[in-house]
Biopython code that builds the backbone (N, CA, C, O; Angstrom):
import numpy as np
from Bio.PDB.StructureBuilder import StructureBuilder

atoms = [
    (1, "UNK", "N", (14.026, 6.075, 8.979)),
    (1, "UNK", "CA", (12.659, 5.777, 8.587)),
    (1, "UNK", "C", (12.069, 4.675, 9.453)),
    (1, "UNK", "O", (11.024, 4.798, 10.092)),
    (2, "UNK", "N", (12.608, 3.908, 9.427)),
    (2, "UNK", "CA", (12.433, 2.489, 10.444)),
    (2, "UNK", "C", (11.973, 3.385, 11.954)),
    (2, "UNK", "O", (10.801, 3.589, 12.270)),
    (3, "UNK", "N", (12.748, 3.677, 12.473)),
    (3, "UNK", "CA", (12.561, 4.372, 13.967)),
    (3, "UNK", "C", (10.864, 5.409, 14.165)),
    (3, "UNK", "O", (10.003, 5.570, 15.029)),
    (4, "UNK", "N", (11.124, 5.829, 12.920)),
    (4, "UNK", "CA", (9.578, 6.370, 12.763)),
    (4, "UNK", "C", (8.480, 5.385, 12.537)),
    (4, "UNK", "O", (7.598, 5.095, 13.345)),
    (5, "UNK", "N", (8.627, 4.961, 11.469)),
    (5, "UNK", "CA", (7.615, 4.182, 11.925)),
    (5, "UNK", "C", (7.364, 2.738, 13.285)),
    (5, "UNK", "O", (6.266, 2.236, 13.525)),
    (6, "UNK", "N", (8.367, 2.436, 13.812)),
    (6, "UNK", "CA", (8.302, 1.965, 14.719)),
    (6, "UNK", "C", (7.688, 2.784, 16.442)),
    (6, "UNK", "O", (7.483, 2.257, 17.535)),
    (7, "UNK", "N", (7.607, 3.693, 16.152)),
    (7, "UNK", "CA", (7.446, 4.669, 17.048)),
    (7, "UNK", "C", (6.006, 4.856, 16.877)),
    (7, "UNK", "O", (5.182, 5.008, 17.779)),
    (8, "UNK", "N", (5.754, 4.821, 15.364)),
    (8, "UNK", "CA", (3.838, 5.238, 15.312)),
    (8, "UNK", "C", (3.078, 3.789, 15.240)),
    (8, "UNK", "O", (1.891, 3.592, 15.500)),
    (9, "UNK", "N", (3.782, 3.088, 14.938)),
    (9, "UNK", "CA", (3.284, 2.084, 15.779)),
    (9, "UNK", "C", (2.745, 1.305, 17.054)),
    (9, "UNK", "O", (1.676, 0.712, 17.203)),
    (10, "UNK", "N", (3.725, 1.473, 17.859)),
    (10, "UNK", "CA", (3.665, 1.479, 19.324)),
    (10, "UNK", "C", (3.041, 2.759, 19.978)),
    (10, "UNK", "O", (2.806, 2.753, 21.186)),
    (11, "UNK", "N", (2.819, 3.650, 19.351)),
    (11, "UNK", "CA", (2.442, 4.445, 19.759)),
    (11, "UNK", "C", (1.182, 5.450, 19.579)),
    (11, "UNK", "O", (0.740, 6.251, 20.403)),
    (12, "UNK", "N", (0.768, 5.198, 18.367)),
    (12, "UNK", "CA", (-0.608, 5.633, 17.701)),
    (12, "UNK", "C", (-1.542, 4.754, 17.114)),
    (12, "UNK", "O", (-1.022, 4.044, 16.253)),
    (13, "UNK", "N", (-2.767, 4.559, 17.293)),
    (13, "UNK", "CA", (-3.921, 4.220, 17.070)),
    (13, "UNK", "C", (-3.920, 3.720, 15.214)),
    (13, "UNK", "O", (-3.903, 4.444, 14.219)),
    (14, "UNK", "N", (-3.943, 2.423, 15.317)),
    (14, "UNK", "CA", (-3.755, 2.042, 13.634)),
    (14, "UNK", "C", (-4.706, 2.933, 12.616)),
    (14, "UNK", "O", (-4.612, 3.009, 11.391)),
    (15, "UNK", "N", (-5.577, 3.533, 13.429)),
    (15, "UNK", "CA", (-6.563, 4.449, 12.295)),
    (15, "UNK", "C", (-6.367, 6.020, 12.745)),
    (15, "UNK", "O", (-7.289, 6.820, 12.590)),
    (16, "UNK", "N", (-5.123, 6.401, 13.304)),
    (16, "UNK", "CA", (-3.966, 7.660, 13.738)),
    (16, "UNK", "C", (-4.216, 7.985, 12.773)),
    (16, "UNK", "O", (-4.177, 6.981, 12.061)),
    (17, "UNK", "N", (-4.721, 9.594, 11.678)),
    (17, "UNK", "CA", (-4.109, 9.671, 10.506)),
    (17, "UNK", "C", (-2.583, 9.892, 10.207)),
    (17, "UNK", "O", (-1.975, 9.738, 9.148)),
    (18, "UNK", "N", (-2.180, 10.255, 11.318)),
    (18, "UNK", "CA", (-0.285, 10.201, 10.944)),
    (18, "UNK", "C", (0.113, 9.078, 11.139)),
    (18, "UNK", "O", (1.259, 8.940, 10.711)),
    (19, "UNK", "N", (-0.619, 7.509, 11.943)),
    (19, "UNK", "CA", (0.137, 6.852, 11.517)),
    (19, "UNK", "C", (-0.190, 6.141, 9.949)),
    (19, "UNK", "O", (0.637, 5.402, 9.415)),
    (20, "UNK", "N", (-1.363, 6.441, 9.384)),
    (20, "UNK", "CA", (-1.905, 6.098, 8.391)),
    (20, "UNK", "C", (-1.117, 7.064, 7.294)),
    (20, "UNK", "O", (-0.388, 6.596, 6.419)),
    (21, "UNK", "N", (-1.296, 8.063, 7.418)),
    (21, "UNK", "CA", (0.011, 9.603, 6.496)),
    (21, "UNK", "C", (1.199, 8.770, 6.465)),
    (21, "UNK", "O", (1.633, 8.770, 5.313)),
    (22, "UNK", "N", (1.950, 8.018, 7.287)),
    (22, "UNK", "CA", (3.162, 7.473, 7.149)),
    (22, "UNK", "C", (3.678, 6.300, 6.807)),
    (22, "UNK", "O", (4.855, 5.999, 6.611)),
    (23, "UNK", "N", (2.409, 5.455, 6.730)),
    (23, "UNK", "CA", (2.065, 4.006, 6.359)),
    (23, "UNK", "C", (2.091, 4.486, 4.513)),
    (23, "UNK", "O", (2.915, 4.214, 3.640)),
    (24, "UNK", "N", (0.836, 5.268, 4.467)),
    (24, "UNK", "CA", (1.137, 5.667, 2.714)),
    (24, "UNK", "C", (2.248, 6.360, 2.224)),
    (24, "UNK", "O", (2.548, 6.210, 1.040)),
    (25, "UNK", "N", (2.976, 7.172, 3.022)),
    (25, "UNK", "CA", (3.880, 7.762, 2.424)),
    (25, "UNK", "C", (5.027, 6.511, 2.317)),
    (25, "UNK", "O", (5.398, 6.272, 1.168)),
    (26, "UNK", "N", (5.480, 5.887, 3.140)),
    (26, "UNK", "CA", (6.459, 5.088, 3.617)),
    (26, "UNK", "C", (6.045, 3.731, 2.248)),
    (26, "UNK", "O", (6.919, 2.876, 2.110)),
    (27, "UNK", "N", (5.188, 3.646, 1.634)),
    (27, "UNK", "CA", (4.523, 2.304, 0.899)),
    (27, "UNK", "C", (5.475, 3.266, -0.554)),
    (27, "UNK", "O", (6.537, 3.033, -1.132)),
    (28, "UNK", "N", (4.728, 4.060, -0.650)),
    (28, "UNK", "CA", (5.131, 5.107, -2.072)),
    (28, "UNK", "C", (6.298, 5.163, -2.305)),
    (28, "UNK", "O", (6.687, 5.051, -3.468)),
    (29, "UNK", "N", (7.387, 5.398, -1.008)),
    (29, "UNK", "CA", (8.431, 5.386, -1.262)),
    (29, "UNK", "C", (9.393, 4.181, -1.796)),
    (29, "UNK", "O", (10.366, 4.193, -2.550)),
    (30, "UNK", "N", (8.814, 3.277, -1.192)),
    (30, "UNK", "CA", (9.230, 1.567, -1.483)),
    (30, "UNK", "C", (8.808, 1.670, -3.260)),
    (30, "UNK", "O", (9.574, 1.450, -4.197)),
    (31, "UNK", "N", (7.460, 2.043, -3.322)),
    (31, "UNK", "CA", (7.220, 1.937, -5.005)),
    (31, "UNK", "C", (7.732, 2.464, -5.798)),
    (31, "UNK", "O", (8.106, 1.881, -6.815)),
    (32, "UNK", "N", (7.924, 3.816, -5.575)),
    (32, "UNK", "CA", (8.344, 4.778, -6.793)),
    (32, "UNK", "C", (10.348, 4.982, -6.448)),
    (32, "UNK", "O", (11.090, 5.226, -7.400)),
    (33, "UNK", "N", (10.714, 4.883, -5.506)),
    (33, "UNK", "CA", (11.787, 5.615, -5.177)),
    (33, "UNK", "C", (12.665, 3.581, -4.838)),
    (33, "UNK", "O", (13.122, 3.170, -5.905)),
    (34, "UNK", "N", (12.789, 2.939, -4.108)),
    (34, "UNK", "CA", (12.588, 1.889, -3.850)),
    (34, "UNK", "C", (12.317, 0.935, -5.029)),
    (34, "UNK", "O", (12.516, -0.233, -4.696)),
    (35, "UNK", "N", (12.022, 1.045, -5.986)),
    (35, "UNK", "CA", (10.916, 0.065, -7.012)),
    (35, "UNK", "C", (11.120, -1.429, -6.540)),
    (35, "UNK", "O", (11.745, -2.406, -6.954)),
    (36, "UNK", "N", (10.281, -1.133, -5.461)),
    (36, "UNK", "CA", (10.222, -2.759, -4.546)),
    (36, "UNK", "C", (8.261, -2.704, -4.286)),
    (36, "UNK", "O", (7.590, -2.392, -3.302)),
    (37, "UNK", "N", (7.936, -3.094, -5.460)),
    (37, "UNK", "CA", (5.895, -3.114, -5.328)),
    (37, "UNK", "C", (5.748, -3.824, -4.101)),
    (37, "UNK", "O", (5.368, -3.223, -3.096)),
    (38, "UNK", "N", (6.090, -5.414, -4.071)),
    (38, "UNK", "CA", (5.670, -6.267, -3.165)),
    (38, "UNK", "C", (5.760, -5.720, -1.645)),
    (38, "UNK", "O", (4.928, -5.971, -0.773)),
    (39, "UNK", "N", (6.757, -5.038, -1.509)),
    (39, "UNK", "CA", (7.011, -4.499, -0.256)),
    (39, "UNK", "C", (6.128, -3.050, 0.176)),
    (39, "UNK", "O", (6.128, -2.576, 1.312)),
    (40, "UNK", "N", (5.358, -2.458, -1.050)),
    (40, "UNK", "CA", (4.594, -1.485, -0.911)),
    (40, "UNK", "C", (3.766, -1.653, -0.799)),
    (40, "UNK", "O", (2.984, -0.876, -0.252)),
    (41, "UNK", "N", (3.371, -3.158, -1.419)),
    (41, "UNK", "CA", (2.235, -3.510, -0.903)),
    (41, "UNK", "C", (1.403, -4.121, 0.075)),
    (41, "UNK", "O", (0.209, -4.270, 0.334)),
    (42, "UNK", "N", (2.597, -4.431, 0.537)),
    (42, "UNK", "CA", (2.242, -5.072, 1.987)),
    (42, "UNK", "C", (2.168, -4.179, 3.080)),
    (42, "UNK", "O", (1.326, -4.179, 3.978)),
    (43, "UNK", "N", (3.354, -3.239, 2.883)),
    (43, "UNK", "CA", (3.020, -1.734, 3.975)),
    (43, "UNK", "C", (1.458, -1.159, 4.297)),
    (43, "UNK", "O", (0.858, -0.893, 5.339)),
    (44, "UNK", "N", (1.027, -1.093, 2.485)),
    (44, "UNK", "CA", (-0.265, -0.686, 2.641)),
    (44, "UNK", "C", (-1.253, -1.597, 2.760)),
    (44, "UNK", "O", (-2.105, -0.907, 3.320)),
    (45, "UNK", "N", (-1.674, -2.527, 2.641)),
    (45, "UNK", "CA", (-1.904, -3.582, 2.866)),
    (45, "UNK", "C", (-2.313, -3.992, 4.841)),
    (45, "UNK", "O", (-3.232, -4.369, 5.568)),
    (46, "UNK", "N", (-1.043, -3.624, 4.871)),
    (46, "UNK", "CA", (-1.401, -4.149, 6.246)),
    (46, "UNK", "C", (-1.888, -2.721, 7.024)),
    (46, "UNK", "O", (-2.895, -2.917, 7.706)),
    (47, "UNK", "N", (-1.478, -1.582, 7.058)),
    (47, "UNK", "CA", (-2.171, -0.465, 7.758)),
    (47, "UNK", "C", (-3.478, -0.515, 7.699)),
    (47, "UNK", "O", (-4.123, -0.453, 8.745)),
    (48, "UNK", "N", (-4.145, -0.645, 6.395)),
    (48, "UNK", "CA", (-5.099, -0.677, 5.757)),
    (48, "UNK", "C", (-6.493, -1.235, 6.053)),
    (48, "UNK", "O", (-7.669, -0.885, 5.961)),
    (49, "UNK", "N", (-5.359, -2.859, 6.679)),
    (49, "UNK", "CA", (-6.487, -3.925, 7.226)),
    (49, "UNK", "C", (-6.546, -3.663, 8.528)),
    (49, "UNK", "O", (-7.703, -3.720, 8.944)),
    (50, "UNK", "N", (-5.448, -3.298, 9.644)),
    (50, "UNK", "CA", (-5.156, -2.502, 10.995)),
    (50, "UNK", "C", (-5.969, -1.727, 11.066)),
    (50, "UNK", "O", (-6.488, -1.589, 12.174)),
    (51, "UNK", "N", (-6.371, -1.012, 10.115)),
    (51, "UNK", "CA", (-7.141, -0.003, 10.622)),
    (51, "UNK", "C", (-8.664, -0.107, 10.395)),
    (51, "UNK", "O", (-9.490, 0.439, 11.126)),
    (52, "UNK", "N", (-8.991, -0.943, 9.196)),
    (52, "UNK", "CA", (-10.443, -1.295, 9.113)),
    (52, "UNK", "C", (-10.742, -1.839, 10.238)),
    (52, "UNK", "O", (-11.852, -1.574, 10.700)),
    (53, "UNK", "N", (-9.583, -3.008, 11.208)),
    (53, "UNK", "CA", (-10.181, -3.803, 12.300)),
    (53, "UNK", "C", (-10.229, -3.509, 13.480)),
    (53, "UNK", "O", (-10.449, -4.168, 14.496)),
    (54, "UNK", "N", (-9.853, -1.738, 13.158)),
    (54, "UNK", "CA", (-10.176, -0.783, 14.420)),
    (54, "UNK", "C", (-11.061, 0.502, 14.380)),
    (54, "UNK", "O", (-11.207, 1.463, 15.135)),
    (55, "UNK", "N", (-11.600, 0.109, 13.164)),
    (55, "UNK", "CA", (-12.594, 1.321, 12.306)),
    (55, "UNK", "C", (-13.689, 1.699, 13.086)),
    (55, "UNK", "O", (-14.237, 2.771, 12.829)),
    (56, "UNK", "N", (-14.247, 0.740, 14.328)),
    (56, "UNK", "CA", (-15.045, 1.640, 15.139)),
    (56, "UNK", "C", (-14.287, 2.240, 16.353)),
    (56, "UNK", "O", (-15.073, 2.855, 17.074)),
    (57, "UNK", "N", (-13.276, 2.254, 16.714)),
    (57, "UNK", "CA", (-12.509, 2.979, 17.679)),
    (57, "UNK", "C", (-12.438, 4.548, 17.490)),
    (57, "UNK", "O", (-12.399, 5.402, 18.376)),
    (58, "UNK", "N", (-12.428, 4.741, 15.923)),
    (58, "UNK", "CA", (-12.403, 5.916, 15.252)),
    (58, "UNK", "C", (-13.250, 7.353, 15.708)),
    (58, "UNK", "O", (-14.446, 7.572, 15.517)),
    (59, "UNK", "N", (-12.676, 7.869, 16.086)),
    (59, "UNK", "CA", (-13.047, 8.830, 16.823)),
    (59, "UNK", "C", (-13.462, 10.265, 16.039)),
    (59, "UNK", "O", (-12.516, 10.780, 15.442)),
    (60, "UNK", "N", (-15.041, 11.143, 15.941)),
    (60, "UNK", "CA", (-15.215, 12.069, 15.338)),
    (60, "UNK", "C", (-14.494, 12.674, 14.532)),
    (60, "UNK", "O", (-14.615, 12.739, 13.308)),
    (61, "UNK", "N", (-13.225, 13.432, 15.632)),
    (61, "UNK", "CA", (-12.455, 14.220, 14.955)),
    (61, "UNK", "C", (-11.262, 13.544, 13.684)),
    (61, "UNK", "O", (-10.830, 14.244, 12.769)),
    (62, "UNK", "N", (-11.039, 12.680, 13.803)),
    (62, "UNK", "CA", (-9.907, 12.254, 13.088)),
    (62, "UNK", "C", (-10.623, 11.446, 11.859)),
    (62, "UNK", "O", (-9.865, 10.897, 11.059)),
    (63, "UNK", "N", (-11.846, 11.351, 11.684)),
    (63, "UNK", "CA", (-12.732, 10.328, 11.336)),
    (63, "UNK", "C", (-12.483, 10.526, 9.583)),
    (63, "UNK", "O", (-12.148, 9.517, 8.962)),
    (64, "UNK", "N", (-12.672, 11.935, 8.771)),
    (64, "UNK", "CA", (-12.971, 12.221, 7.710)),
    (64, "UNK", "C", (-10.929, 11.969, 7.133)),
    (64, "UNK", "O", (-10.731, 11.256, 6.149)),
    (65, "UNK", "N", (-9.670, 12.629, 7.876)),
    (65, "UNK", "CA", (-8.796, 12.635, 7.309)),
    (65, "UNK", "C", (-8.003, 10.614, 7.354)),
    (65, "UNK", "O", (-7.230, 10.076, 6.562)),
    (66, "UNK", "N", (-8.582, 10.131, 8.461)),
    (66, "UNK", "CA", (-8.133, 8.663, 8.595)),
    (66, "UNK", "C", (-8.835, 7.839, 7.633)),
    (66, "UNK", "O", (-8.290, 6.839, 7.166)),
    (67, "UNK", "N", (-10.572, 8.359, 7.146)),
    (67, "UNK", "CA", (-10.967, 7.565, 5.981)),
    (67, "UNK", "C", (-10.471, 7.795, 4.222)),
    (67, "UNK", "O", (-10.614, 7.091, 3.222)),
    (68, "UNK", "N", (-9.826, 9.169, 4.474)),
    (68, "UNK", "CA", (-9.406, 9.851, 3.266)),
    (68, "UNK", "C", (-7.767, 8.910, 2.693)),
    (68, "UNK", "O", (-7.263, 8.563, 1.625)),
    (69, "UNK", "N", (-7.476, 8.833, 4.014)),
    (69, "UNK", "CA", (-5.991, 8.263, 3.440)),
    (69, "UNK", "C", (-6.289, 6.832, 3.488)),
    (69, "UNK", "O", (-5.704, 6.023, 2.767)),
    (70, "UNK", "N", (-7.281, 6.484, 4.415)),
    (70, "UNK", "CA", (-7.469, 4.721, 4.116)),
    (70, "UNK", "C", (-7.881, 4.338, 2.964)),
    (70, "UNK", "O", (-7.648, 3.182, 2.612)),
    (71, "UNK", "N", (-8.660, 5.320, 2.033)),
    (71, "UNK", "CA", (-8.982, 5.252, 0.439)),
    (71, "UNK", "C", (-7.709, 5.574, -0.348)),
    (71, "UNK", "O", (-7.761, 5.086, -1.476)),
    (72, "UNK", "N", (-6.786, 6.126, -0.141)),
    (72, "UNK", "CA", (-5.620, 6.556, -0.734)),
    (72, "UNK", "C", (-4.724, 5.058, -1.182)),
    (72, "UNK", "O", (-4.266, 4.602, -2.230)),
    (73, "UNK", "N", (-4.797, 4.520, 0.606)),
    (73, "UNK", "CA", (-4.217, 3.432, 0.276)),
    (73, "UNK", "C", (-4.813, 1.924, -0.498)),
    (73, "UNK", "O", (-4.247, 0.869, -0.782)),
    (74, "UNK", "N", (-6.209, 2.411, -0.664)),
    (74, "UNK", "CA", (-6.695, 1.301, -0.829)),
    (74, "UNK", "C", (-6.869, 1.526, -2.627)),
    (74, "UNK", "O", (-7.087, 0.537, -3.327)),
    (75, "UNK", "N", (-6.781, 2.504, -3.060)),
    (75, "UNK", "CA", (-6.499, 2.723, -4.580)),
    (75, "UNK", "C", (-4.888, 2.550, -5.150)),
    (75, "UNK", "O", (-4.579, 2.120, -6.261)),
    (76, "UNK", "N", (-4.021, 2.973, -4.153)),
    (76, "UNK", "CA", (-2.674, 2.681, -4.190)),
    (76, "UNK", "C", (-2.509, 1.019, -4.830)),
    (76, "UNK", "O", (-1.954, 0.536, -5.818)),
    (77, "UNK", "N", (-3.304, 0.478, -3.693)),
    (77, "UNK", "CA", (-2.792, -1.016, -3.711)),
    (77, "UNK", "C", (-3.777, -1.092, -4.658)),
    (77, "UNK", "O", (-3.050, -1.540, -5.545)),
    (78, "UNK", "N", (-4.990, -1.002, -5.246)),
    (78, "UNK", "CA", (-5.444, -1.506, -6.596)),
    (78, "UNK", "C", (-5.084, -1.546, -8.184)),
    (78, "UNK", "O", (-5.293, -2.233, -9.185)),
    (79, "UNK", "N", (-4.152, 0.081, -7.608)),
    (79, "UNK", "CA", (-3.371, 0.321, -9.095)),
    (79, "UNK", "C", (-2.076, -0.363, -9.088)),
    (79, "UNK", "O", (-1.479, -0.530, -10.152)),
    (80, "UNK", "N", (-1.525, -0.830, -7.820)),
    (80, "UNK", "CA", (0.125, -1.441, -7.919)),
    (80, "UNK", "C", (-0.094, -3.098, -8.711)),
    (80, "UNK", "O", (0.565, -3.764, -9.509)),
    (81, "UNK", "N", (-1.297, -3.260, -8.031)),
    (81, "UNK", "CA", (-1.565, -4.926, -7.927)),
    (81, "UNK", "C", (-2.349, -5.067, -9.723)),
    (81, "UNK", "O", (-1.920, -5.916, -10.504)),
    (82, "UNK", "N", (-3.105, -4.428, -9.983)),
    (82, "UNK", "CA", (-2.969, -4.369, -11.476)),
    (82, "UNK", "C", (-1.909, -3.959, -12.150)),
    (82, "UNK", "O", (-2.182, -3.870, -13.347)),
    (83, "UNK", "N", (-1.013, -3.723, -11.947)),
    (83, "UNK", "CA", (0.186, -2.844, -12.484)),
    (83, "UNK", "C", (1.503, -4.176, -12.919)),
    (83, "UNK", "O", (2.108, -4.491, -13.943)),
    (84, "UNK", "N", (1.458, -4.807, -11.029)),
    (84, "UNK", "CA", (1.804, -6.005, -11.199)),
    (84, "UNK", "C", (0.996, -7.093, -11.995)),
    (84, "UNK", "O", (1.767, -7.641, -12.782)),
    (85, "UNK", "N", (0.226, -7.405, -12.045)),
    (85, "UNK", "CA", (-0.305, -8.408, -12.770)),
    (85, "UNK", "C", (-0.264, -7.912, -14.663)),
    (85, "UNK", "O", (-0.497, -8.865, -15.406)),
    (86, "UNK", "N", (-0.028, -6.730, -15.278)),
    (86, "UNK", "CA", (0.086, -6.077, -16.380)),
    (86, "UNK", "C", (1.798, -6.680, -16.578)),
    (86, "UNK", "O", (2.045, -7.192, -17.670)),
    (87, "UNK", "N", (2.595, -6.633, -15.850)),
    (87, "UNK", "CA", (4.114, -6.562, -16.203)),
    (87, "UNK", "C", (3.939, -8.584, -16.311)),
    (87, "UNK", "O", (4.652, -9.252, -17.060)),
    (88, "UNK", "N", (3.115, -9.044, -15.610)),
    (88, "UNK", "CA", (3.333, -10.366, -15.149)),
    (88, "UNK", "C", (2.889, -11.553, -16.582)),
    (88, "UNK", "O", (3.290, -12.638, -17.003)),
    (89, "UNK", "N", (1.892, -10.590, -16.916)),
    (89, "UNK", "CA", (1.465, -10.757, -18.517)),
    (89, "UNK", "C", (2.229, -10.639, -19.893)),
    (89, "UNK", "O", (2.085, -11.240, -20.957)),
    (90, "UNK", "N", (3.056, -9.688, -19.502)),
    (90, "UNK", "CA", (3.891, -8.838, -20.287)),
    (90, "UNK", "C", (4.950, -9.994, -20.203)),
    (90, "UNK", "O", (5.254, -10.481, -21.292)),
    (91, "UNK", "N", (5.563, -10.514, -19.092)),
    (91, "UNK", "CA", (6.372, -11.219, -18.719)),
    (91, "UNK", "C", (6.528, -12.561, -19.597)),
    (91, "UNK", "O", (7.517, -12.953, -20.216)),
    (92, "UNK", "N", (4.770, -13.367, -19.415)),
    (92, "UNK", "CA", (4.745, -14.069, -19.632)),
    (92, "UNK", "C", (4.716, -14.621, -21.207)),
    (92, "UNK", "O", (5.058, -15.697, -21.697)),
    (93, "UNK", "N", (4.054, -13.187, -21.881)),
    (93, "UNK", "CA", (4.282, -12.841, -23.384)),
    (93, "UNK", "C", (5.420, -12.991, -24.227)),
    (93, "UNK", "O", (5.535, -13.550, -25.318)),
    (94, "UNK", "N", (6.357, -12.299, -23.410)),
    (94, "UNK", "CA", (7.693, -12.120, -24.268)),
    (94, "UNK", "C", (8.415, -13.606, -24.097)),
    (94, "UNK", "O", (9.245, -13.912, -24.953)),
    (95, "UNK", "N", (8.109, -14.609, -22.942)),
    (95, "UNK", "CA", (8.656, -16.037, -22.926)),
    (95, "UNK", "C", (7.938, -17.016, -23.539)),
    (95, "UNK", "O", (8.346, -18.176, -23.593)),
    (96, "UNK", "N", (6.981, -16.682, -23.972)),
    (96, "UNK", "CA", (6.114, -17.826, -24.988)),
    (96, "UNK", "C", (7.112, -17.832, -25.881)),
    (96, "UNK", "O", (7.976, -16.961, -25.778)),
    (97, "UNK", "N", (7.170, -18.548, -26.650)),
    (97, "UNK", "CA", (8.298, -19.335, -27.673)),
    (97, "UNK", "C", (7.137, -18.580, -29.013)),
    (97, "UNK", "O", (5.914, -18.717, -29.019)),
    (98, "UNK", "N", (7.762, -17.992, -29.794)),
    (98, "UNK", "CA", (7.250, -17.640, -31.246)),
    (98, "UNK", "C", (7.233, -18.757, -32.155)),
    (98, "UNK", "O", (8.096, -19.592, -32.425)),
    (99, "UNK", "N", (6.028, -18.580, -32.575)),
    (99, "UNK", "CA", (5.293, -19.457, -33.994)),
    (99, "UNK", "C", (6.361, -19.391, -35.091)),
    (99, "UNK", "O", (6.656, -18.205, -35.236)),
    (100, "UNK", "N", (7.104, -20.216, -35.972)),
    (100, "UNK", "CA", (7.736, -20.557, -36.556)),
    (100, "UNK", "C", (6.846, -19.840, -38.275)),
    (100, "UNK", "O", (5.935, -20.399, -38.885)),
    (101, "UNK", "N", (7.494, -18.567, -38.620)),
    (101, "UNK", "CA", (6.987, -18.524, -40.038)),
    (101, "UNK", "C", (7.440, -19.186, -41.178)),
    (101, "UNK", "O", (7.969, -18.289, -41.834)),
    (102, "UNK", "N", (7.529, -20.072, -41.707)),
    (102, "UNK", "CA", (8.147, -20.837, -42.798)),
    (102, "UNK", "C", (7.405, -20.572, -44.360)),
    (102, "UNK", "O", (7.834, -21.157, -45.354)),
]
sb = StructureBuilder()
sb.init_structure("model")
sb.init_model(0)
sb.init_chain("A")
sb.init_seg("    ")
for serial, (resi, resn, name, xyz) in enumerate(atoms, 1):
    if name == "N":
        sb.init_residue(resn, " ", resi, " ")
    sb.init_atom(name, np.array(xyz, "f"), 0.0, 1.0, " ", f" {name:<3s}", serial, name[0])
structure = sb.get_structure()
């Protein structure tokens, strides 16, 4: 996995949709398969911003499937990062010390 994406890196255009297809797939896998969020979120995260800060390079043809998955990832990371902040609550709930019923 590493070798691949090291390869579409160096080698394709940060707003590539395959390297963007592999940036989201490669994030998902860290989340769901992986259950490592922080690390999914930074995958997507950073393609994400790579590619907004090359968003006029973007070329006709590739234009509609590179904005499709740049929304993919950018809902990805809205639902992980609420998801995290839900468990973080949850977290912080169950360590509050309970009210004493007497």
């Amino acid at each position: 996995m590493r070798i691949c994406k090291d390869i579409a890196n160096t080698e394709l255009a940060p707003t590539h949709p395959i390297r963007l297809g592999l940036a989201l797939n490669f994030s998902v896998f860290h989340y769901e398969i992986l259950n490592s969020p922080d690390r999914a979120c930074n995958l997507a995260k950073q393609a994400f911003d790579e590619a907004i800060a090359e968003l006029d390079t973007l070329g006709e043809e590739s234009y509609k499937d590179s904005t499709l998955i740049m929304q993919l990832l950018r809902d990805n990371l809205t639902l992980w990062t609420s998801d995290m902040q839900d468990d973080n609550s949850e977290e912080i709930k169950e360590a509050a010390p309970k009210p004493d019923n007497e």
